[in-house]
Z-matrix of the N, CA and C atoms (Angstrom, degrees):
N
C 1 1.443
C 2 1.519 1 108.51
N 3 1.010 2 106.19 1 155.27
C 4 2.033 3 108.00 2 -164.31
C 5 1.667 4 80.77 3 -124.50
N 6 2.113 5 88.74 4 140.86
C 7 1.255 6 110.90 5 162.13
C 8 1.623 7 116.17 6 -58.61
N 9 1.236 8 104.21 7 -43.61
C 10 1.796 9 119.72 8 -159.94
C 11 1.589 10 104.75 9 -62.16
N 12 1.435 11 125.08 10 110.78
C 13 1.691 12 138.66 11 -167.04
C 14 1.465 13 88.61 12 -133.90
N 15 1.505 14 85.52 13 161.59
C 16 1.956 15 98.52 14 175.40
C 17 1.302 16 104.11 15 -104.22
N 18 1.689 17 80.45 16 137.77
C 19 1.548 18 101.35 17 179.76
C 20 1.287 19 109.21 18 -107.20
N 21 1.249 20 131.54 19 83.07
C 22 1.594 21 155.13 20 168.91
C 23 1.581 22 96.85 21 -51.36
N 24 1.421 23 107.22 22 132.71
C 25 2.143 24 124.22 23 158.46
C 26 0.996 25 91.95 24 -118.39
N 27 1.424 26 102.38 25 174.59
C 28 1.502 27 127.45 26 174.62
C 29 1.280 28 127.24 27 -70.20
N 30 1.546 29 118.85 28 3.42
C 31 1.181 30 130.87 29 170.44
C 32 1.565 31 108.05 30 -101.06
N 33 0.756 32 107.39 31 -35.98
C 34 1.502 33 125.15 32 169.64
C 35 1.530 34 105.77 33 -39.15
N 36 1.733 35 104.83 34 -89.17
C 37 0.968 36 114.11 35 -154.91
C 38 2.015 37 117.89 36 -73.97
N 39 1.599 38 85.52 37 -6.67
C 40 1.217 39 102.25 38 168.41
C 41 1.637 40 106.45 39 -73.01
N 42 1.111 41 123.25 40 -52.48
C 43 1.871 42 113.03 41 169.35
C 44 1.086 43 107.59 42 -53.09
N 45 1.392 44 137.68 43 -50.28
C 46 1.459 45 127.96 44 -172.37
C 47 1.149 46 111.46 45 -62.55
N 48 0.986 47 133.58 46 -13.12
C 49 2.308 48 123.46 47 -179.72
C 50 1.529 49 73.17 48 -108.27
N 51 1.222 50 158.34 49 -61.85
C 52 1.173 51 137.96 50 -164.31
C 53 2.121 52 116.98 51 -51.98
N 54 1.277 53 107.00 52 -30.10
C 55 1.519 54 127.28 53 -177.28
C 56 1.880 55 91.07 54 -75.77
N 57 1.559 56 96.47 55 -61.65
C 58 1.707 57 90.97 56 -171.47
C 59 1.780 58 127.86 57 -73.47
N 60 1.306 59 107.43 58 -12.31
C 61 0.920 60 118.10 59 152.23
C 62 1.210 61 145.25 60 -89.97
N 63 1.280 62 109.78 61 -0.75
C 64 1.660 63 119.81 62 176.89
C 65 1.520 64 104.83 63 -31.66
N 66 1.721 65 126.05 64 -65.88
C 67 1.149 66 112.56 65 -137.97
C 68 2.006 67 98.12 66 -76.65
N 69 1.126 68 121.22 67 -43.78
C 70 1.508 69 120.15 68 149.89
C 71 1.316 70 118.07 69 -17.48
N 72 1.538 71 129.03 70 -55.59
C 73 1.190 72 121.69 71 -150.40
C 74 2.245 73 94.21 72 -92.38
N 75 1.022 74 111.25 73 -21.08
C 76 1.499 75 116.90 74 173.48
C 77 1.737 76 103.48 75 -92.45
N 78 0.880 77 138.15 76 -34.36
C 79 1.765 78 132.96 77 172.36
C 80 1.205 79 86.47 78 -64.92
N 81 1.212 80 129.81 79 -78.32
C 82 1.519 81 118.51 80 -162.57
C 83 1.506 82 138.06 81 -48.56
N 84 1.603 83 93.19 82 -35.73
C 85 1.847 84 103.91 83 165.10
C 86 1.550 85 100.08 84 -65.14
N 87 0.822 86 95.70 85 -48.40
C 88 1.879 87 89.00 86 -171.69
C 89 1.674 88 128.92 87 -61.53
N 90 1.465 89 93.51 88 -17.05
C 91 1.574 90 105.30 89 -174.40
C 92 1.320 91 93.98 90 -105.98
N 93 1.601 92 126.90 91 -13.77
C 94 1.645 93 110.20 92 159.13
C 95 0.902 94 114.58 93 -80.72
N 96 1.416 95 139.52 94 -56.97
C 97 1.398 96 142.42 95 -166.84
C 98 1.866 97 100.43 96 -61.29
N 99 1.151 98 126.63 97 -17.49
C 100 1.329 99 111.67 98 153.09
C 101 1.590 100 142.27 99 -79.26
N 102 1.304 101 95.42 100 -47.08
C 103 1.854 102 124.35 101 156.37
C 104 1.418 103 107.48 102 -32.52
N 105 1.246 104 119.18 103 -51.35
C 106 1.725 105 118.90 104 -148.27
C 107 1.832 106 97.51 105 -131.03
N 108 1.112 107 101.82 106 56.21
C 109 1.846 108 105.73 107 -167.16
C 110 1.381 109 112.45 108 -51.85
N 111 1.377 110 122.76 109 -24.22
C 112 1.149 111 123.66 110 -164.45
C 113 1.456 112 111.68 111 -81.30
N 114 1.444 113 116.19 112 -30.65
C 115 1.540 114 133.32 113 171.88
C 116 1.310 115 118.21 114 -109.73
N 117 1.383 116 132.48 115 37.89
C 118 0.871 117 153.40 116 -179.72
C 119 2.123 118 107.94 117 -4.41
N 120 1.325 119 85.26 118 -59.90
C 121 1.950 120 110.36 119 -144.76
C 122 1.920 121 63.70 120 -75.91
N 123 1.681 122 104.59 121 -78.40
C 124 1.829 123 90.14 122 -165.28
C 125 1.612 124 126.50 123 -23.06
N 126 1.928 125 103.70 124 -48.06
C 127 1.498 126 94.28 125 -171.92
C 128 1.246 127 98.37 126 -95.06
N 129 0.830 128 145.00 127 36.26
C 130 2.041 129 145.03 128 155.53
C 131 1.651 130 84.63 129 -83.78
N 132 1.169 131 104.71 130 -86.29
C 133 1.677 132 114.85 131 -174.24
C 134 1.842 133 113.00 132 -26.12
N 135 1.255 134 100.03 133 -44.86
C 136 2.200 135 102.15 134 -167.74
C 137 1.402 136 81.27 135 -78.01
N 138 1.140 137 119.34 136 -53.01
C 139 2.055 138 121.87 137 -166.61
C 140 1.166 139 92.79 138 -42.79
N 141 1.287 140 143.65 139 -62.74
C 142 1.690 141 144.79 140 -142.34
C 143 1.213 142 92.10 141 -76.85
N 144 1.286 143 119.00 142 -49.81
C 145 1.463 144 112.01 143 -152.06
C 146 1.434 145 110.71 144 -67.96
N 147 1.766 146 104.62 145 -50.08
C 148 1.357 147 116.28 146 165.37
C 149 1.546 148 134.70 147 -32.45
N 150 1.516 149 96.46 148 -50.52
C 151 1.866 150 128.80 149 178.64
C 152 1.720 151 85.67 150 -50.74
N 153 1.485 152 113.83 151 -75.16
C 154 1.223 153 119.52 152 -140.36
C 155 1.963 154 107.34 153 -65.84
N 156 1.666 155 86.88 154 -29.21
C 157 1.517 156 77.70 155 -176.80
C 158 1.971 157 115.83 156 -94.62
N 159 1.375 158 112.54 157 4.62
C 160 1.422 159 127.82 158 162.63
C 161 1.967 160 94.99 159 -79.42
N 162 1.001 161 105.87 160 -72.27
C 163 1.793 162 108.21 161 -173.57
C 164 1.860 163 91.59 162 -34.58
N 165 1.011 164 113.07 163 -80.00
C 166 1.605 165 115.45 164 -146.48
C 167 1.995 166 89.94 165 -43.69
N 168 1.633 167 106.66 166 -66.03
C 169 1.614 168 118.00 167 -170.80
C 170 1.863 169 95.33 168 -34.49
N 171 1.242 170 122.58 169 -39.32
C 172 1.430 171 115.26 170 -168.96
C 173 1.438 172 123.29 171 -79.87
N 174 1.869 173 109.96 172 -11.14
C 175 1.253 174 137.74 173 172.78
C 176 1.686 175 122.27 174 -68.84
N 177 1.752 176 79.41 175 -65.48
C 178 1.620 177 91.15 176 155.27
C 179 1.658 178 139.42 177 -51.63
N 180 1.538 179 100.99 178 -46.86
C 181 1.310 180 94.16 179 158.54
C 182 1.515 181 138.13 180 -79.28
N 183 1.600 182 109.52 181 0.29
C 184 1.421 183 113.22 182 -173.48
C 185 1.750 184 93.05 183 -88.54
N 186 1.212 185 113.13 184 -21.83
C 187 1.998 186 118.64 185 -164.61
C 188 1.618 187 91.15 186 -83.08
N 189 1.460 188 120.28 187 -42.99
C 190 1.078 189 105.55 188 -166.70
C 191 1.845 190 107.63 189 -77.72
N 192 0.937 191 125.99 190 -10.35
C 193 1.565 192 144.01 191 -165.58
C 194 1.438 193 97.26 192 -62.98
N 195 1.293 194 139.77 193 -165.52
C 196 1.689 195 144.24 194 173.24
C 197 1.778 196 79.67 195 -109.98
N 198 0.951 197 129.61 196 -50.79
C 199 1.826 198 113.27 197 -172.63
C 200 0.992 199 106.70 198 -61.90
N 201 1.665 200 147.41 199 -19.17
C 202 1.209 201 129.91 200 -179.42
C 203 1.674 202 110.11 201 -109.44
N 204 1.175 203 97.81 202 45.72
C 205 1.618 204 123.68 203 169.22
C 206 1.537 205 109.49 204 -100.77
N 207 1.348 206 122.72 205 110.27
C 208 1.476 207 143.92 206 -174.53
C 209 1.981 208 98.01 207 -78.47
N 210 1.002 209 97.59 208 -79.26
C 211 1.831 210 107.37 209 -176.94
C 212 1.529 211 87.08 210 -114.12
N 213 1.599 212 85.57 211 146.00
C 214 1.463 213 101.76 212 156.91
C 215 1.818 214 107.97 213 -124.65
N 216 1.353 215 120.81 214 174.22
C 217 1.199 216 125.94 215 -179.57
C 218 1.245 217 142.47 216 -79.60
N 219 2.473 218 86.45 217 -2.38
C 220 1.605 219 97.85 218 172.70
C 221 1.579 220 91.30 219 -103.81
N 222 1.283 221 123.12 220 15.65
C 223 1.468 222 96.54 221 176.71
C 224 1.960 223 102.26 222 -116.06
N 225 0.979 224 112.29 223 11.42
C 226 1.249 225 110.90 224 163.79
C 227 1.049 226 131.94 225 -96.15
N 228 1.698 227 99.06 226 -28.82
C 229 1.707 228 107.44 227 172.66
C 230 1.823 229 125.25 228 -72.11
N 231 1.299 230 77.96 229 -12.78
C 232 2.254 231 98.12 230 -177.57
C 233 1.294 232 95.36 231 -84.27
């Protein structure tokens, strides 16, 4: 077992939901700035934000799921 672990900041982990959420945070600008034509730039801006924070919530729940299981502990021991 290795000492060496990640040491994640708040800048950090702030790029990483920004990395995993990319495709959220572009569906969503795009489905505001269409939705709300008249305010284009406003609903680009609420869309993204929305997108990004539906994408990540759908991330989280797919990791916590048994399908968003990478290794499990009977397949390491085989």
């Amino acid at each position: 077992m290795s000492d060496i672990g990640p040491i994640f900041g708040p800048l950090d982990i702030a790029m990483l939901a920004l990395i995993i959420g990319a495709p959220g945070l572009v569906l969503g600008a795009a489905v505001g700035a269409f939705a709300w034509r008249r305010h284009r730039v406003w609903g680009a801006l609420l869309g993204a934000i929305g997108g990004l924070l539906i994408w990540l919530l759908g991330f989280v729940l797919w990791k916590a799921s048994p399908w968003g299981v990478i290794c499990t502990r009977e397949a390491v021991d085989e």
